[in-house]
C-alpha positions in Angstrom: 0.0 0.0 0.0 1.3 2.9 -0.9 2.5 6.0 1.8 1.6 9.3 1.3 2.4 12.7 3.0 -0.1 13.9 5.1 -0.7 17.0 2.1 -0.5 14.8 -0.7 -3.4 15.5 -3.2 -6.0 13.0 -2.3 -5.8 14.2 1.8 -5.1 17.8 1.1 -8.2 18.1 -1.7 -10.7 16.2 0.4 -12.8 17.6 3.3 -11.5 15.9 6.7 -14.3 15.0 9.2 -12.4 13.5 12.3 -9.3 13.4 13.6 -8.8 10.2 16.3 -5.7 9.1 17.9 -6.7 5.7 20.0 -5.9 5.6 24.2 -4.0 2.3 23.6 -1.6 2.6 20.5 -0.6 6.6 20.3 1.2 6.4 17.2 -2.0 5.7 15.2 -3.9 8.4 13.9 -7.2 7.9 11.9 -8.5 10.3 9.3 -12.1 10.1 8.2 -12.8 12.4 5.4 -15.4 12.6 2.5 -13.2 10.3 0.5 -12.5 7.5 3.0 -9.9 6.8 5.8 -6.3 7.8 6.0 -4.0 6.3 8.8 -0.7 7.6 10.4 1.5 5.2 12.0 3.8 7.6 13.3 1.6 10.1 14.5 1.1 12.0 11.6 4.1 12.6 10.1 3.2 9.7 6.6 -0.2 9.0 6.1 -1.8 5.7 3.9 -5.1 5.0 2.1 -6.8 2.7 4.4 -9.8 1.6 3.3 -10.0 -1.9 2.5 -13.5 -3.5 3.4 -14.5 -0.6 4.4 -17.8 -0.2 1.7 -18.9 3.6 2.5 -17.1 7.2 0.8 -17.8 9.4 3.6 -16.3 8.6 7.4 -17.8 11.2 10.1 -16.4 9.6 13.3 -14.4 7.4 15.4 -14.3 5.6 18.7 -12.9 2.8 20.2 -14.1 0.0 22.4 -12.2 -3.1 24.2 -9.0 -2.5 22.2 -11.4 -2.2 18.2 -11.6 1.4 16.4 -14.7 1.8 14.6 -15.5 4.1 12.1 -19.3 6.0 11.7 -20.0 6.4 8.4 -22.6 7.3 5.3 -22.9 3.2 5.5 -23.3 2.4 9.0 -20.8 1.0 11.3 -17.4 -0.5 10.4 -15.3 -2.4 13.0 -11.3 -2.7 12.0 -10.2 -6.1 11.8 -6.4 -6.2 12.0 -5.8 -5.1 8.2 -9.1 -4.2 6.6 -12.6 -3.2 8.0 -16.2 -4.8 8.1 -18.9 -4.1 8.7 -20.7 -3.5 12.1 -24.2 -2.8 11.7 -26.7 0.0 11.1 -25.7 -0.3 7.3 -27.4 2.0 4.6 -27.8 4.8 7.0 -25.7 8.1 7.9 -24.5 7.8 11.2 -22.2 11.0 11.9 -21.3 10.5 15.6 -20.0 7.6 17.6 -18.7 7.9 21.2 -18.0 4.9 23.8 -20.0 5.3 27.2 -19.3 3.2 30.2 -18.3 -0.1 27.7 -21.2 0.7 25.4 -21.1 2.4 21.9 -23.6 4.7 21.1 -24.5 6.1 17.4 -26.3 8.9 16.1 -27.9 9.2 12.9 -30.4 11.3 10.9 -33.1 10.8 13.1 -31.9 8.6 15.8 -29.8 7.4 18.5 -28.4 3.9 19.0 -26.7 1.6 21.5 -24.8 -1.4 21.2 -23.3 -3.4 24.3 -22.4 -6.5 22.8 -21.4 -8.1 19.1 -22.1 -5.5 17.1 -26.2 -5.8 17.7 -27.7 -2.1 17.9 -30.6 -1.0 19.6 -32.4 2.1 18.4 -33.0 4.1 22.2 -34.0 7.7 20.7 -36.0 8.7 18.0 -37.1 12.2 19.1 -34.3 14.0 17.2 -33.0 15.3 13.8 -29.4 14.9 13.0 -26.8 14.1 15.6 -23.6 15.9 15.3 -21.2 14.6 18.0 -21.6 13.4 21.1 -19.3 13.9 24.5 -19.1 13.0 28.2 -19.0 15.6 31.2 -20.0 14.6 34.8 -20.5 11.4 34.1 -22.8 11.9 31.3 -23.6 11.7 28.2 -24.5 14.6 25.9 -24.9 14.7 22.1 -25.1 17.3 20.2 -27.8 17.8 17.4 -30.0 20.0 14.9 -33.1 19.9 17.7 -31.0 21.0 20.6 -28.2 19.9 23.2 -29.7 16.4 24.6 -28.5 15.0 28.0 -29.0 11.1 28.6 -30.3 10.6 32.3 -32.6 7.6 33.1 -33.8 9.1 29.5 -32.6 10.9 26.4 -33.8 14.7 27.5 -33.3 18.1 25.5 -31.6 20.6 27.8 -31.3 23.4 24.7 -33.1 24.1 22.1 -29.7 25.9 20.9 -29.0 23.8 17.7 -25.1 22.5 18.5 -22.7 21.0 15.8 -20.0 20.5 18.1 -19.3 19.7 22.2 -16.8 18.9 24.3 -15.6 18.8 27.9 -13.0 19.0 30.6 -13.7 21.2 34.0 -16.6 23.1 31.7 -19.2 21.5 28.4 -18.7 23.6 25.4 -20.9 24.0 22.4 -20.5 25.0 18.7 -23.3 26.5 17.0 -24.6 28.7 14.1 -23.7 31.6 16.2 -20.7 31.7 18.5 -19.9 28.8 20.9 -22.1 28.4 24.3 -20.2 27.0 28.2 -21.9 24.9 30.9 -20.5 24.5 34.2 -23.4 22.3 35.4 -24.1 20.7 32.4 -27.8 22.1 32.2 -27.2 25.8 32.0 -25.8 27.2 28.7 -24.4 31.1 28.6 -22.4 32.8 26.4 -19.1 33.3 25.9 -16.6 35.8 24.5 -17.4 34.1 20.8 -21.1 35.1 19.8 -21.2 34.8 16.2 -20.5 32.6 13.2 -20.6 28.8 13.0 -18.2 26.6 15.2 -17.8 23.3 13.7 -15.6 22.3 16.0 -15.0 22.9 19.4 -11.9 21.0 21.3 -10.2 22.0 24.8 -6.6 21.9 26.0 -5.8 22.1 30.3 -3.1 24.3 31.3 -2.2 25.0 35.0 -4.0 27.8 35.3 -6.7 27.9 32.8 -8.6 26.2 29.8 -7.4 26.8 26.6 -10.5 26.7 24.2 -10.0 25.8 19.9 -12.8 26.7 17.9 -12.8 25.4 14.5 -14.5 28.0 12.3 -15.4 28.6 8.3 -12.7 31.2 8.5 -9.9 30.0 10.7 -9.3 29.3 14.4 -10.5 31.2 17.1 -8.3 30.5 20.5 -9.2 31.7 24.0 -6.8 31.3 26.4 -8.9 32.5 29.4 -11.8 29.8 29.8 -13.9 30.9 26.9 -14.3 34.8 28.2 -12.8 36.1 25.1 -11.4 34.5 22.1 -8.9 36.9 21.1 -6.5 34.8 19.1 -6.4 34.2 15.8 -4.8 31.6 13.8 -4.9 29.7 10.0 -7.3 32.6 8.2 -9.4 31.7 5.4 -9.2 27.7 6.2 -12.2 25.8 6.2 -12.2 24.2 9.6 -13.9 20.8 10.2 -12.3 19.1 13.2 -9.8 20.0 16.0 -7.7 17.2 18.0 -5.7 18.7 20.5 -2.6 16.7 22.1 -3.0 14.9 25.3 0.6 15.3 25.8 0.8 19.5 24.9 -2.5 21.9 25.3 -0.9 24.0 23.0 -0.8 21.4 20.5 -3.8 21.1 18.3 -4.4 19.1 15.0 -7.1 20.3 12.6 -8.7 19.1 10.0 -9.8 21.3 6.8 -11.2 21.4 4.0 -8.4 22.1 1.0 -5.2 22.0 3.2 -5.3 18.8 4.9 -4.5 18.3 8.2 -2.4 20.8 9.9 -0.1 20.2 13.4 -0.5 23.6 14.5 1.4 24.9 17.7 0.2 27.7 19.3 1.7 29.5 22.5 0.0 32.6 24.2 1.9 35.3 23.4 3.8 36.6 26.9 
């Protein structure tokens, strides 16, 4: 199979959903993009076309159970299998999120949410619900963000916001992409503003520093950084890049991978300025 670097023309044309670097091997990193699956075994540096078995164009999501990636896709589920992919269940149908909760995957579709605990067998648990976006744990939760609002799974799937979300994610605070400006909850029921009130946040990902959370929001136009827990976004990096997705490094908060449309996927570093 051939290796490819990471802005050679297939990667660097395509639009690139997800970025996904597994707990237990971190020299892998998955690409899911509108043109399949790249993968990095050396953390990025060479990437490959990795999409044998896999029988779907567009990947929208990873996640990883009991040692397996999987891959959410415009076909359903796909499971790797040492060298290739099969498939995993929910097949002919878009599923865009994928996220594992205490030992159980969940999925989230056009319409619908979906477990599965065992053997690749899915159970449809929510119906009540337009697309799914992403989903992500805070509190011990489990929230997923969607075009009807920011749901909450309790004894139930409930809507907490109507605020349609295309992006969350968590560490000491839940933060929310949207259509206008990205929304913080310290509680995760109570949404408010923060320093970035307008345009669309695809992608919302947060670094830990001593002191404070460092917040990357992955816009139409660049990426938005605030450095002071989402009270003002001040920073400014990568203009006029189509953001999709934003990984940042476990190992380095100022370390953030993101994922565009027409210019690949970029290691960018950013430090506050003193």
């Amino acid at each position: 199979m051939k290796k490819m670097l990471y802005n050679d023309l297939i990667i660097s044309t395509t639009l690139i959903n997800k970025l996904f670097i597994p707990s237990f091997n971190k020299n892998l990193f998955f690409a899911g993009t509108d043109n399949g699956i790249f993968l990095s075994e050396d953390r990025g540096k060479y990437f490959e076309y990795f999409v044998d078995g896999l029988s779907a164009t567009k990947v929208y999501d990873f996640a990883e159970l009991n040692g397996n990636v999987f891959a959410a896709t415009d076909n359903g589920v796909f499971m790797l299998d040492r060298t290739k992919w099969k498939e995993a269940g929910i097949p002919g149908r878009n599923v865009y999120a994928l996220i594992n909760f205490k030992d159980t995957l969940f999925a989230g579709s056009d319409n619908k949410i979906f477990l599965s605990s065992h053997k690749n067998k899915w159970e449809e648990v929510y119906s009540n619900v337009l697309r799914v976006q992403a989903f992500s744990k805070f509190n011990g939760k489990l929230y997923a963000a969607s075009s009807s609002g920011i749901l909450v799974l309790k004894k139930q799937w409930e809507k907490i916001s109507n605020v349609i979300a295309l992006s969350i994610a968590s560490n000491g605070a839940l933060y929310a992409g949207t259509y206008s400006g990205v929304l913080k909850s310290t509680d995760g029921i109570n949404f408010e503003k923060t320093g970035l009130t307008q345009g669309t946040i695809r992608s919302v990902s947060v670094g830990v520093t001593l002191n404070s959370e460092i917040v990357y929001a992955g816009t139409d136009n660049g990426l938005l950084i605030s450095t002071d827990n989402g009270k003002n976004f001040n920073e400014k990096r990568l203009e006029k890049t189509h953001i999709f997705t934003t990984l940042v490094s476990e190992e380095d908060p100022y370390k953030v991978y993101v994922g565009t449309w027409g210019r690949g996927i970029i290691t960018y570093y950013f430090k506050q300025t003193p």
